[in-house]
LOSEMI-661323 format. One record per residue (C-alpha): residue in one letter; residue number from 0; x, y, z. Coordinates in steps of 0.05 Angstrom, whole numbers, plus 5000, padded with zeros to 4 digits. Each point is the difference from the previous one (the first is absolute). Layout:
<rs>
@r A | k NUM | x X | y Y | z Z
...
</rs>
This chain:
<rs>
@r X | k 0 | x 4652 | y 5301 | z 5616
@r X | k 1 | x 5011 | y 4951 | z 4935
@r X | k 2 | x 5019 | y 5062 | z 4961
@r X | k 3 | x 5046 | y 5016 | z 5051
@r X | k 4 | x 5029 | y 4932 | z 5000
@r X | k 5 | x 5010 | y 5000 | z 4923
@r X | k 6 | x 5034 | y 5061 | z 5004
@r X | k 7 | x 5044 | y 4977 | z 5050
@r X | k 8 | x 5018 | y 4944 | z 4953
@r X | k 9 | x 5012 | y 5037 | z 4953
@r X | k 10 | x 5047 | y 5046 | z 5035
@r X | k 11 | x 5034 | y 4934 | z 5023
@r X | k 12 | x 5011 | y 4972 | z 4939
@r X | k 13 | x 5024 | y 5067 | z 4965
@r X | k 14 | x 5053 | y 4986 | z 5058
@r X | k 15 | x 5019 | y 4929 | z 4982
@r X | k 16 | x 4999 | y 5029 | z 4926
@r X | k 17 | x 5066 | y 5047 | z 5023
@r X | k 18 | x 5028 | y 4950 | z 5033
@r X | k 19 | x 4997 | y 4946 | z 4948
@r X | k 20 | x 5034 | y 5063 | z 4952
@r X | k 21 | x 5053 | y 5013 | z 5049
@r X | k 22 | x 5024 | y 4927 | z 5018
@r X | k 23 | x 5006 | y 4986 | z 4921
@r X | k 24 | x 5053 | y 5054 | z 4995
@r X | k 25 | x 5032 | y 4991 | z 5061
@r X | k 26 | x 5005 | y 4927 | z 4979
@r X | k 27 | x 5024 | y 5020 | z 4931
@r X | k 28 | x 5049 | y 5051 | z 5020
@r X | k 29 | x 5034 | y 4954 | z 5055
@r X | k 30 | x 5003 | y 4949 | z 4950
@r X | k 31 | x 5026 | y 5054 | z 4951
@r X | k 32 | x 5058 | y 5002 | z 5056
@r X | k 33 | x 5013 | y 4928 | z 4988
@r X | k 34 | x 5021 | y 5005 | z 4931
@r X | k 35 | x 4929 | y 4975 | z 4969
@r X | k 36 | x 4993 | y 5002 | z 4924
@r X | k 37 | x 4968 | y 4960 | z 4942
@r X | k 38 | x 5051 | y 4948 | z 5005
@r X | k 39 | x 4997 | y 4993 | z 5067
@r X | k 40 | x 4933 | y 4986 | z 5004
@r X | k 41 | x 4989 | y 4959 | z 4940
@r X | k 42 | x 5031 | y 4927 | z 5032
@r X | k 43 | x 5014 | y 4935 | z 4971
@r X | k 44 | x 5004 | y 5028 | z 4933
@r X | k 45 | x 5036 | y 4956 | z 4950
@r X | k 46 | x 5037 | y 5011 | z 4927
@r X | k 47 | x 4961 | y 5057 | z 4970
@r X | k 48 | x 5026 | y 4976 | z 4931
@r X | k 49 | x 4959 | y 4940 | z 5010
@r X | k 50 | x 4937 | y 5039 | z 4980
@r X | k 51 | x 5038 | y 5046 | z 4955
@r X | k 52 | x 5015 | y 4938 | z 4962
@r X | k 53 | x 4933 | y 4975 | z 4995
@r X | k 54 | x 4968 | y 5068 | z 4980
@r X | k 55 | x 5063 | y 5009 | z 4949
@r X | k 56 | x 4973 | y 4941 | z 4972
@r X | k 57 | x 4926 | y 5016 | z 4989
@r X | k 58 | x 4971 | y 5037 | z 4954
@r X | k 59 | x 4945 | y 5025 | z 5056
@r X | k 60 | x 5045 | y 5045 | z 5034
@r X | k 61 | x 4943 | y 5003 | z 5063
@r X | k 62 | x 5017 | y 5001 | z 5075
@r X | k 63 | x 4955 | y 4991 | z 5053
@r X | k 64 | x 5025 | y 5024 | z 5075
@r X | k 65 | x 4944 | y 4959 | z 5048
@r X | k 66 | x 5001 | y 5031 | z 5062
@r X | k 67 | x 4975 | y 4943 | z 5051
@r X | k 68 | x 4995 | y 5000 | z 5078
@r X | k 69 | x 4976 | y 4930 | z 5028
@r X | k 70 | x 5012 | y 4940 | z 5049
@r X | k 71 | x 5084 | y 4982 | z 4986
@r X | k 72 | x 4976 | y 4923 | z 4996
@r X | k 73 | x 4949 | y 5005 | z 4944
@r X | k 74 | x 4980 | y 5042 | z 4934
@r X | k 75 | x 4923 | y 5010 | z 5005
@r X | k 76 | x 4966 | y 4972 | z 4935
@r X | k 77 | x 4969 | y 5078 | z 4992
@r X | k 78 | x 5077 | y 5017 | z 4983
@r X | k 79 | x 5005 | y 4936 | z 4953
@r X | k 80 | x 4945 | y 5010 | z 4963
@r X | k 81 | x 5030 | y 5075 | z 4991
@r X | k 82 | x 5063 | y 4973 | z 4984
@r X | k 83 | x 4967 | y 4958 | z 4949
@r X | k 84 | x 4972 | y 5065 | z 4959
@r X | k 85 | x 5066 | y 5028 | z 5002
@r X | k 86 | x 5036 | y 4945 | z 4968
@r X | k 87 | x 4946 | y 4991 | z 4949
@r X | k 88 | x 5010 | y 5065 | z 4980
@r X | k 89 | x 5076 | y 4990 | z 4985
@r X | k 90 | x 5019 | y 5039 | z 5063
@r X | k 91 | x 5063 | y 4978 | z 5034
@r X | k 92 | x 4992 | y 4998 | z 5080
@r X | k 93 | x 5038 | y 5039 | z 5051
@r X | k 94 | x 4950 | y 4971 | z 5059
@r X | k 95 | x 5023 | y 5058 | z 5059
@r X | k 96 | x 4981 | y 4977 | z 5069
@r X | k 97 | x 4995 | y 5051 | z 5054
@r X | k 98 | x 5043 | y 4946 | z 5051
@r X | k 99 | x 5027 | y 4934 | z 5012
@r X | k 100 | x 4982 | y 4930 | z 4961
@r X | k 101 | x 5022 | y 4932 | z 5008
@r X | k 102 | x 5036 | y 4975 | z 4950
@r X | k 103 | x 4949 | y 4941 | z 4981
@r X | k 104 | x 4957 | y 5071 | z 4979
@r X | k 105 | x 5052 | y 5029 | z 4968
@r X | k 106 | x 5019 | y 4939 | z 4956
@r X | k 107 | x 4927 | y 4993 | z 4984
@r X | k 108 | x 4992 | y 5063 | z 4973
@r X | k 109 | x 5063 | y 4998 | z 4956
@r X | k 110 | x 4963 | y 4936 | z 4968
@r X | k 111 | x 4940 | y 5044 | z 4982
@r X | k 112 | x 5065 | y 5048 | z 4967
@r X | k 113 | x 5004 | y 5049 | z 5044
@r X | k 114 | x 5066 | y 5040 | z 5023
@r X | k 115 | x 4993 | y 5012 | z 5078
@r X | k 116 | x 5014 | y 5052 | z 5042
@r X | k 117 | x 4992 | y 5000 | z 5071
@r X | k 118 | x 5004 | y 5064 | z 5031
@r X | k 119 | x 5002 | y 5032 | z 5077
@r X | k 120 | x 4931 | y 5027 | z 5008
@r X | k 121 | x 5017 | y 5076 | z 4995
@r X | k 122 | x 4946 | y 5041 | z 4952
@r X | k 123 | x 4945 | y 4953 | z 4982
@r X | k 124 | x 4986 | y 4990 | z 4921
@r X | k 125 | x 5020 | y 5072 | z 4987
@r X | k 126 | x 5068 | y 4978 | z 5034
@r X | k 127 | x 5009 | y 4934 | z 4969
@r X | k 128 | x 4990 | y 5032 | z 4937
@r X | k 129 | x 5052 | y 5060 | z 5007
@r X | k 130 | x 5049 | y 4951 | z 5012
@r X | k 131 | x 4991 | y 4944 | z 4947
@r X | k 132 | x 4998 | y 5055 | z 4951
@r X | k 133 | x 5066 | y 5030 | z 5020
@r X | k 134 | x 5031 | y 4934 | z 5000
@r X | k 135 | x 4971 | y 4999 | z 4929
@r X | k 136 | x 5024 | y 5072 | z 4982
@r X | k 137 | x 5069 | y 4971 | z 5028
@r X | k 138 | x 5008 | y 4951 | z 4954
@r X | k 139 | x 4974 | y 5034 | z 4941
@r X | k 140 | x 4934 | y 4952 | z 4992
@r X | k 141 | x 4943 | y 5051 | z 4998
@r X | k 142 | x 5036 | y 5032 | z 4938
@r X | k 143 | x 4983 | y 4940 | z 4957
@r X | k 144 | x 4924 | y 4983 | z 5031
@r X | k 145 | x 4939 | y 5011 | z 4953
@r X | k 146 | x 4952 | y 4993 | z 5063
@r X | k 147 | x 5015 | y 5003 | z 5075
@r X | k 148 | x 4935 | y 4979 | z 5049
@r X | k 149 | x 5005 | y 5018 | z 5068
@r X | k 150 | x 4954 | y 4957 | z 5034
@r X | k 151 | x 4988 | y 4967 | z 5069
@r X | k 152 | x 4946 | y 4952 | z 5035
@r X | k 153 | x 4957 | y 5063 | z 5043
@r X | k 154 | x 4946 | y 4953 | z 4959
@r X | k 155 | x 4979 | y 4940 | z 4992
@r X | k 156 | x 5008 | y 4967 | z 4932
@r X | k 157 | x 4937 | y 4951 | z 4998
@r X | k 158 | x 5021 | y 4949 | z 4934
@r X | k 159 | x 4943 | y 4969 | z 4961
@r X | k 160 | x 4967 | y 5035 | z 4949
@r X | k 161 | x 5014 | y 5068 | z 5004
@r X | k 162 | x 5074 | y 4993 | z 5011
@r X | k 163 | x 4997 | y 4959 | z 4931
@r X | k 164 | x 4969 | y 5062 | z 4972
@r X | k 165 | x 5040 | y 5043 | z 5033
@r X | k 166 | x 5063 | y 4978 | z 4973
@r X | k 167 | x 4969 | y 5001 | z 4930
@r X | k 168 | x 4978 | y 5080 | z 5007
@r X | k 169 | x 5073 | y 5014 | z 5024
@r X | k 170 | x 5040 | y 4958 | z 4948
@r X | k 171 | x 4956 | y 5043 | z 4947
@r X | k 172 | x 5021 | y 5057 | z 5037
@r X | k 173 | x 5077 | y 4989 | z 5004
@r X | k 174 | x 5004 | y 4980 | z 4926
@r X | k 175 | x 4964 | y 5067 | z 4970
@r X | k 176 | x 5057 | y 5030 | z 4967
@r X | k 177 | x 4977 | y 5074 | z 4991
@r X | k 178 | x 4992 | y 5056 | z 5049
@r X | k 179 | x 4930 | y 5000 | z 5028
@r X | k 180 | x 5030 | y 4997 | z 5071
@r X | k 181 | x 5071 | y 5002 | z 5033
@r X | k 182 | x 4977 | y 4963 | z 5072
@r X | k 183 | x 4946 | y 4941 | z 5011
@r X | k 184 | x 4967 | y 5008 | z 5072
@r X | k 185 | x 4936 | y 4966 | z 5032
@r X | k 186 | x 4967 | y 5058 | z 5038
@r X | k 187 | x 5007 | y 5077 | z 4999
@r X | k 188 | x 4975 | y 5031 | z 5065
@r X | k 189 | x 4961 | y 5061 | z 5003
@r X | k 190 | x 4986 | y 4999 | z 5071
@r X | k 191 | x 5042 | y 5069 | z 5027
@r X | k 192 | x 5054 | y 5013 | z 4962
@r X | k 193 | x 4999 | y 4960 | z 4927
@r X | k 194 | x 5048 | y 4945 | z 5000
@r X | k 195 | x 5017 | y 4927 | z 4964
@r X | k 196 | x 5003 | y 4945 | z 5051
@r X | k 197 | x 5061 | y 4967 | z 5008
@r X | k 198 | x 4985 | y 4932 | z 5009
@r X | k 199 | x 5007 | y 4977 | z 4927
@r X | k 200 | x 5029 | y 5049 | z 4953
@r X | k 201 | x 5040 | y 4989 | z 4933
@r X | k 202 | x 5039 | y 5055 | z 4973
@r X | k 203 | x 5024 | y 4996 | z 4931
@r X | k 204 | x 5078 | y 5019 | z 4978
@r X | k 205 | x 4979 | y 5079 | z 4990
@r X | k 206 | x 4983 | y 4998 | z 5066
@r X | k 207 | x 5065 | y 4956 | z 5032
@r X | k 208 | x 5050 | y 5038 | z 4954
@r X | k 209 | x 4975 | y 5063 | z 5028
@r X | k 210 | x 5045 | y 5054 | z 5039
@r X | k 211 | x 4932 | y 5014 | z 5049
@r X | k 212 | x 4992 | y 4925 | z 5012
@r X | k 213 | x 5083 | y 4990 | z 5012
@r X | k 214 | x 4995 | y 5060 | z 5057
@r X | k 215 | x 4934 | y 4974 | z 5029
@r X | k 216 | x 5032 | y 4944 | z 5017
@r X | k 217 | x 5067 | y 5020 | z 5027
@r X | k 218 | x 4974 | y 5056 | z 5045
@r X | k 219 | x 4944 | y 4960 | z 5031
@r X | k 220 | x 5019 | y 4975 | z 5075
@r X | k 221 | x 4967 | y 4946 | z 5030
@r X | k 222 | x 4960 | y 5012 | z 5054
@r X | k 223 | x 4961 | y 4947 | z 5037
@r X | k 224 | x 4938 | y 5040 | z 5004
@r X | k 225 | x 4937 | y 4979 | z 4964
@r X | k 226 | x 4968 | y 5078 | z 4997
@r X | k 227 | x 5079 | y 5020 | z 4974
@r X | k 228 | x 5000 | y 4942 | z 4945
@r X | k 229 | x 4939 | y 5021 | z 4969
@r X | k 230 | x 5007 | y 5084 | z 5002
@r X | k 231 | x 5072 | y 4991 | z 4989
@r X | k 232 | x 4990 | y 4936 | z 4952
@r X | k 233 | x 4942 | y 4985 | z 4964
@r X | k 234 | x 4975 | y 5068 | z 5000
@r X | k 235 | x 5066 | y 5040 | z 4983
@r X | k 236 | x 5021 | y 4937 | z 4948
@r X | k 237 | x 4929 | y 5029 | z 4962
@r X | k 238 | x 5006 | y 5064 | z 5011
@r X | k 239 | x 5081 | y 5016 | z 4972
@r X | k 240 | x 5001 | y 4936 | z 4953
@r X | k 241 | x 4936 | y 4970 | z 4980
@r X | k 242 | x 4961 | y 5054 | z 4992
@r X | k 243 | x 5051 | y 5018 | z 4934
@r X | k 244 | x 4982 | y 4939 | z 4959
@r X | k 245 | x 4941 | y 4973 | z 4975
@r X | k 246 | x 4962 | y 4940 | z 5039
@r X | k 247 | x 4968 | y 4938 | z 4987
@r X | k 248 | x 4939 | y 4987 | z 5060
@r X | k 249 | x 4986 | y 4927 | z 4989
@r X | k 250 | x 4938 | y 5000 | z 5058
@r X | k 251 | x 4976 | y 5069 | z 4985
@r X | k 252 | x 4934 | y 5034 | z 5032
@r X | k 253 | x 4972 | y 5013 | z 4924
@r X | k 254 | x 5018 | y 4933 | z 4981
@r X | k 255 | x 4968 | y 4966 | z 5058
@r X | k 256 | x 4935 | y 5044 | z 4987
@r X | k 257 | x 4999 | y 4969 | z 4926
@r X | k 258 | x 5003 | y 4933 | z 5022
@r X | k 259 | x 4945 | y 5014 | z 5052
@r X | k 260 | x 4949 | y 5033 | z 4950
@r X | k 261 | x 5013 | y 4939 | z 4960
@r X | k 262 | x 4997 | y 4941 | z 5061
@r X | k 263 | x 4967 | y 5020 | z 5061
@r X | k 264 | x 4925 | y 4993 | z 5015
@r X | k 265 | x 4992 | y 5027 | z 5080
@r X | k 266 | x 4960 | y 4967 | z 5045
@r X | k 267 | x 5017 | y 5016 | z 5079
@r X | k 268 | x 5039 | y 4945 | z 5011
@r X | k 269 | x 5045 | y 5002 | z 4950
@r X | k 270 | x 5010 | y 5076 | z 5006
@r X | k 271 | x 5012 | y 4989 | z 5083
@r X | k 272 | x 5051 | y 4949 | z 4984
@r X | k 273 | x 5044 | y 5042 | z 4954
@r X | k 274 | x 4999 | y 5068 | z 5036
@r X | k 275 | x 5053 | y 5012 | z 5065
@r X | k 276 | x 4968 | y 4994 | z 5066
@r X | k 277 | x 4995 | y 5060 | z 5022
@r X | k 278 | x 4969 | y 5038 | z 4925
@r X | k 279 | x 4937 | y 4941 | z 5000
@r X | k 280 | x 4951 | y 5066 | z 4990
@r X | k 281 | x 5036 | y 5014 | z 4932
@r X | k 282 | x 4951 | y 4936 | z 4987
@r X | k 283 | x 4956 | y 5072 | z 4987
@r X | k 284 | x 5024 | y 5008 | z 4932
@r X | k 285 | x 4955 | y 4946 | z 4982
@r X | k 286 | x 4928 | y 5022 | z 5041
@r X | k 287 | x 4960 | y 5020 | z 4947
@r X | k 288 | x 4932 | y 4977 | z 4974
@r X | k 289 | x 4989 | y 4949 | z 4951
@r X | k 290 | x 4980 | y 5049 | z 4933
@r X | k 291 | x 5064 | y 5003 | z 4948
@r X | k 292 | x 5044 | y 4947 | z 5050
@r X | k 293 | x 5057 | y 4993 | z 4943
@r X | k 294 | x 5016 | y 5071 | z 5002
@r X | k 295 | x 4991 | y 5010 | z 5068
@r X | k 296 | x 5046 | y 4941 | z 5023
@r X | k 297 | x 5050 | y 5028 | z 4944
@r X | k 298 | x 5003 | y 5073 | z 5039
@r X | k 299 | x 4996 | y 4963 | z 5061
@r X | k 300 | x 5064 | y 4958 | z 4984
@r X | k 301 | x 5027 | y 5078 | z 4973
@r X | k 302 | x 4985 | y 5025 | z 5077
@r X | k 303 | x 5036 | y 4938 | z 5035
@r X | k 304 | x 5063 | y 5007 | z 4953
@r X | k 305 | x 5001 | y 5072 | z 5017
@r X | k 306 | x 5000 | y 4996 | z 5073
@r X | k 307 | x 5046 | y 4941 | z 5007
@r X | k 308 | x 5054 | y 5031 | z 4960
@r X | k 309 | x 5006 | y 5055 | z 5047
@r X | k 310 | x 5034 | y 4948 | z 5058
@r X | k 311 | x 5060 | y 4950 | z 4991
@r X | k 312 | x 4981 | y 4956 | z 4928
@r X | k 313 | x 5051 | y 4947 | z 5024
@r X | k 314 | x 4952 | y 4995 | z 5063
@r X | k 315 | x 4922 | y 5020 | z 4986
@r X | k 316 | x 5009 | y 4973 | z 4926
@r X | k 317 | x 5029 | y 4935 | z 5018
@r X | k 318 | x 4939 | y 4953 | z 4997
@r X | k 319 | x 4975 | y 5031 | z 4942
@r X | k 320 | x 5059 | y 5004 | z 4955
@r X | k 321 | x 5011 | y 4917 | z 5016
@r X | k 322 | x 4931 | y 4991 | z 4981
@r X | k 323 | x 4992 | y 5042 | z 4943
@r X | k 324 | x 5069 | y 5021 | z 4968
@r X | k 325 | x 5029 | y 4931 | z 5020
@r X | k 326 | x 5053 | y 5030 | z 5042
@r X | k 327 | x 5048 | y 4945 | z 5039
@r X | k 328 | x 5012 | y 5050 | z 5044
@r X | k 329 | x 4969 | y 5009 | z 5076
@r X | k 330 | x 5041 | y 5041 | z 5054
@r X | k 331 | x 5014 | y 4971 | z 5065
@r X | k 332 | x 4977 | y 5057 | z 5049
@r X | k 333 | x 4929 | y 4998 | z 4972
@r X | k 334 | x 4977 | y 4968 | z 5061
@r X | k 335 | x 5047 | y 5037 | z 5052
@r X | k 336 | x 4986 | y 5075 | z 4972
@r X | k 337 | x 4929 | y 4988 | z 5007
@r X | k 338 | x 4986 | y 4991 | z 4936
@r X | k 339 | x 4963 | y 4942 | z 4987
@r X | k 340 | x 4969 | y 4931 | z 5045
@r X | k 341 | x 5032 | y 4939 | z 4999
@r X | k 342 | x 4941 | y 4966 | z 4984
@r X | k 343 | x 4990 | y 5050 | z 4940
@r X | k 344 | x 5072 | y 4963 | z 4968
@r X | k 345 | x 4983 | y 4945 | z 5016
@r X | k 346 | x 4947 | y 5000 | z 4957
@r X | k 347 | x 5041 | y 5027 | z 4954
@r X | k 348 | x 5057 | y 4946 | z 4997
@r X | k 349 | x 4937 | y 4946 | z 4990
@r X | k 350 | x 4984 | y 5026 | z 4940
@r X | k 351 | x 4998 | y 4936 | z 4954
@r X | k 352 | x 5016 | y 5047 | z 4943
@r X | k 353 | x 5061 | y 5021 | z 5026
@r X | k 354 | x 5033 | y 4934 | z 5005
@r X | k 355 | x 5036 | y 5012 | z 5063
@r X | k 356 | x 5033 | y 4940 | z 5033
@r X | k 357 | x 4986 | y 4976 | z 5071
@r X | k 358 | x 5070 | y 5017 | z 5023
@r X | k 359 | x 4999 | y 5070 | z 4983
@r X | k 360 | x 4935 | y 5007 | z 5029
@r X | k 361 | x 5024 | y 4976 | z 5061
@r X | k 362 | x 5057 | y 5043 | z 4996
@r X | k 363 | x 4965 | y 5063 | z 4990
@r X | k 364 | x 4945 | y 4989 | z 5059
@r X | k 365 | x 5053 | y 4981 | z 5043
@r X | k 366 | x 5044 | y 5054 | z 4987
@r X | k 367 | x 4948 | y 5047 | z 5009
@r X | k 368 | x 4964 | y 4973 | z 5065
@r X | k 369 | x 5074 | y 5009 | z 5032
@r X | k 370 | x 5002 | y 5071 | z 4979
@r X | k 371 | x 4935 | y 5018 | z 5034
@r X | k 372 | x 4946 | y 5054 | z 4984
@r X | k 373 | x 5019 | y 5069 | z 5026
@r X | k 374 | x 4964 | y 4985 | z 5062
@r X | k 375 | x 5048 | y 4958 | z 5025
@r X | k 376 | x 5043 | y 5057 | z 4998
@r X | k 377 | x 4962 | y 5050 | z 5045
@r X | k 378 | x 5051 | y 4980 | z 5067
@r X | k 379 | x 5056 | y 5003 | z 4959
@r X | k 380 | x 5004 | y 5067 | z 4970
@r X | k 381 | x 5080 | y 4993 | z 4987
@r X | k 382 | x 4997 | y 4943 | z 4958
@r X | k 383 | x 4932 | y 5031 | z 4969
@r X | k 384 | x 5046 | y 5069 | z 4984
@r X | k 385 | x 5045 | y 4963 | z 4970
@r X | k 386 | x 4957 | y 4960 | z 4951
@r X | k 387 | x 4966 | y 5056 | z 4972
@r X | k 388 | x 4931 | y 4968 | z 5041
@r X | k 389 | x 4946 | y 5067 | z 5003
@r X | k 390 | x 4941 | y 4993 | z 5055
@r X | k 391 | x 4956 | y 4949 | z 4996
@r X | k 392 | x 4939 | y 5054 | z 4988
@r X | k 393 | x 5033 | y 5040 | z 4957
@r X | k 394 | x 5030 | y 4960 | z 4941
@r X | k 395 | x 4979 | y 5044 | z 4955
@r X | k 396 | x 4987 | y 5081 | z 5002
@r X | k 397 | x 4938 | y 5002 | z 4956
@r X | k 398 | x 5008 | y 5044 | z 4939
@r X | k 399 | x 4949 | y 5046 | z 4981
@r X | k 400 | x 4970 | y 4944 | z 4940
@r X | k 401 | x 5000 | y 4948 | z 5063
@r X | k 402 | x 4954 | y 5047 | z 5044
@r X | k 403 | x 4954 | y 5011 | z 4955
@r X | k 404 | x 4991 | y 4919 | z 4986
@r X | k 405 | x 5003 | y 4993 | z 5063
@r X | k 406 | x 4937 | y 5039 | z 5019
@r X | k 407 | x 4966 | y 4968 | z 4951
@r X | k 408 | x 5017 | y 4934 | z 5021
@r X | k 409 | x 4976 | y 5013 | z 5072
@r X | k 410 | x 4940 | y 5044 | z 4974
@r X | k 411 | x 4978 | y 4939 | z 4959
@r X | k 412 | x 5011 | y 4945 | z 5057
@r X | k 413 | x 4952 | y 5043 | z 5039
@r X | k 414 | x 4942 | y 4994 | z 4964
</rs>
């Protein structure tokens, strides 16, 4: 009977799935109708010369296009702290947002020097991005850019210590002159089919002078469809571009294993705290006798590495690359895909180390208490569609290195 009502689910949600597909286009093409195009959809947008002037007159030529989507009365200290790291890094500011804001917002973010753009809410970051960057092609700006990062606040930028260090590692990064790598990303996803994620990636001038990149960008329509945006998106944006040049992984698996070897000392606690919610028995790779303990935690650490990397690294990796490769860096569906416990980030955020400050803790817990678990999602399967939100006891589909830990987590408890 439960089977039966899982399938059922299932079969309802694969459903909601084609709908969700078929409303985005219909939307799109009746909007197509309408006359919709980039400049259109980009609103409020003022002198463009303004911020050719000021990158005219730099020697930096960087450019950052911040793709935001918040409350239209207030910029979330997450997105000022990521504003911060930008402008520390010589970037100038287009600061997108998917919407309306009052103009108190918008005159408080061109005091932190940024150029904004409000825009109707067509295409999510995928969208906002087409369109700033033909408004850029327009007026001949990309030509003249030595970096463009296309960024926007899916995470949470947490300030303190590690977005100090953070901004050092990428300001090293920017100013290396030869040509170890054409694009700077923070994750490379090997889960299904091998792609950069979007959220933060800085392509170099090979990259924006480039026929591939000019076409990518001018044939992509903007759908508002989450599964479309990242097939048709992130993935494709990999696949025909990136995948050409040579990258730079700042919070890379290996690296994260070095820093491990060299840091950690397991004890179950500490392991439970770090691992998402529903992989606690990969806590296996570290049942083992006490005889040769350094070596075994070292291929223990090996194991864990090797079975997280096989899932989303902006997700499963998230409290462990804060911790250990002092990434500023936490996404904001952690809690809502299932992913981790809020009481797991909390513990995170009061981390002395980390230097976080009250009101971005408060931020963050709020934040992610209103977004709910994926639970709260069960009755509404639409909205749950939509997000990208999988079962509650299926978050994961256990590989075949996650079985076998998993038996011998379970074996273990039962002696």
């Amino acid at each position: 009977m439960q089977n039966l009502f899982i399938y059922s689910l299932k079969f309802y949600s694969y459903l909601l799935r084609v709908e969700y597909y078929l409303t985005a286009w219909i939307s799109f093409i009746f909007l197509k109708l309408k006359g919709t195009n980039y400049k259109k959809r980009l609103k409020d947008i003022k002198d463009i010369n303004i911020l050719r002037n000021k990158l005219d007159n730099k020697n930096q030529k960087r450019l950052a296009i911040f793709v935001a989507y918040h409350s239209s009365h207030k910029i979330p200290q997450s997105n000022i702290n990521h504003i911060s790291i930008l402008k520390e890094s010589l970037f100038e500011i287009i600061y997108v947002h998917n919407g309306y804001l009052e103009e108190k917002v918008k005159n408080d973010l061109k005091k932190k020097g940024c150029y904004v753009i409000c825009r109707e809410n067509i295409g999510q970051d995928f969208g906002a991005w087409k369109d700033t960057i033909s408004l850029l092609e327009e007026y001949k700006i990309t030509s003249n850019l030595e970096w463009l990062l296309l960024c926007n606040d899916s995470n949470f930028c947490v300030g303190g210590k590690n977005t100090k260090s953070f901004k050092e590692k990428f300001k090293k990064l920017l100013s290396i002159k030869n040509s170890e790598f054409d694009f700077i990303c923070l994750n490379c996803n090997y889960e299904g089919e091998k792609h950069f994620q979007s959220f933060f990636i800085c392509l170099s001038k090979v990259i924006i002078r480039d026929n591939k990149f000019k076409h990518f960008w001018k044939t992509y329509i903007p759908i508002n469809n989450r599964y479309y945006t990242i097939k048709n998106g992130e993935i494709k944006f990999s696949q025909l571009i990136l995948n050409h040049f040579k990258p730079k992984i700042i919070f890379s698996s290996d690296q994260l294993c070095l820093k491990m070897l060299e840091n950690f000392k397991p004890n179950l606690k500490s392991i439970t705290n770090l691992l998402p919610q529903n992989l606690f028995f990969l806590e296996a790779c570290f049942i083992f006798d006490k005889s040769k303990e350094t070596q075994k935690i070292n291929l223990g650490i090996r194991k864990l590495i090797n079975s997280l990397e096989q899932y989303n690294p902006s997700h499963v990796f998230g409290i462990l690359n804060i911790i250990f490769l002092e990434s500023p860096f936490l996404k904001k569906d952690i809690i809502r895909m299932g992913v981790f416990e809020i009481n797991q980030i909390d513990e995170l955020l009061n981390i002395n180390q980390l230097k976080i400050t009250k009101k971005l803790k408060n931020e963050i817990i709020k934040f992610l208490i209103n977004e709910g678990n994926p639970y709260k999602y069960l009755k509404f399967r639409r909205a749950a569609v939509r997000k990208g939100i999988p079962f509650p006891k299926n978050l994961y589909e256990y590989l075949p290195i996650s079985k076998e830990l998993k038996n011998i987590y379970y074996s273990r408890n039962k002696q």
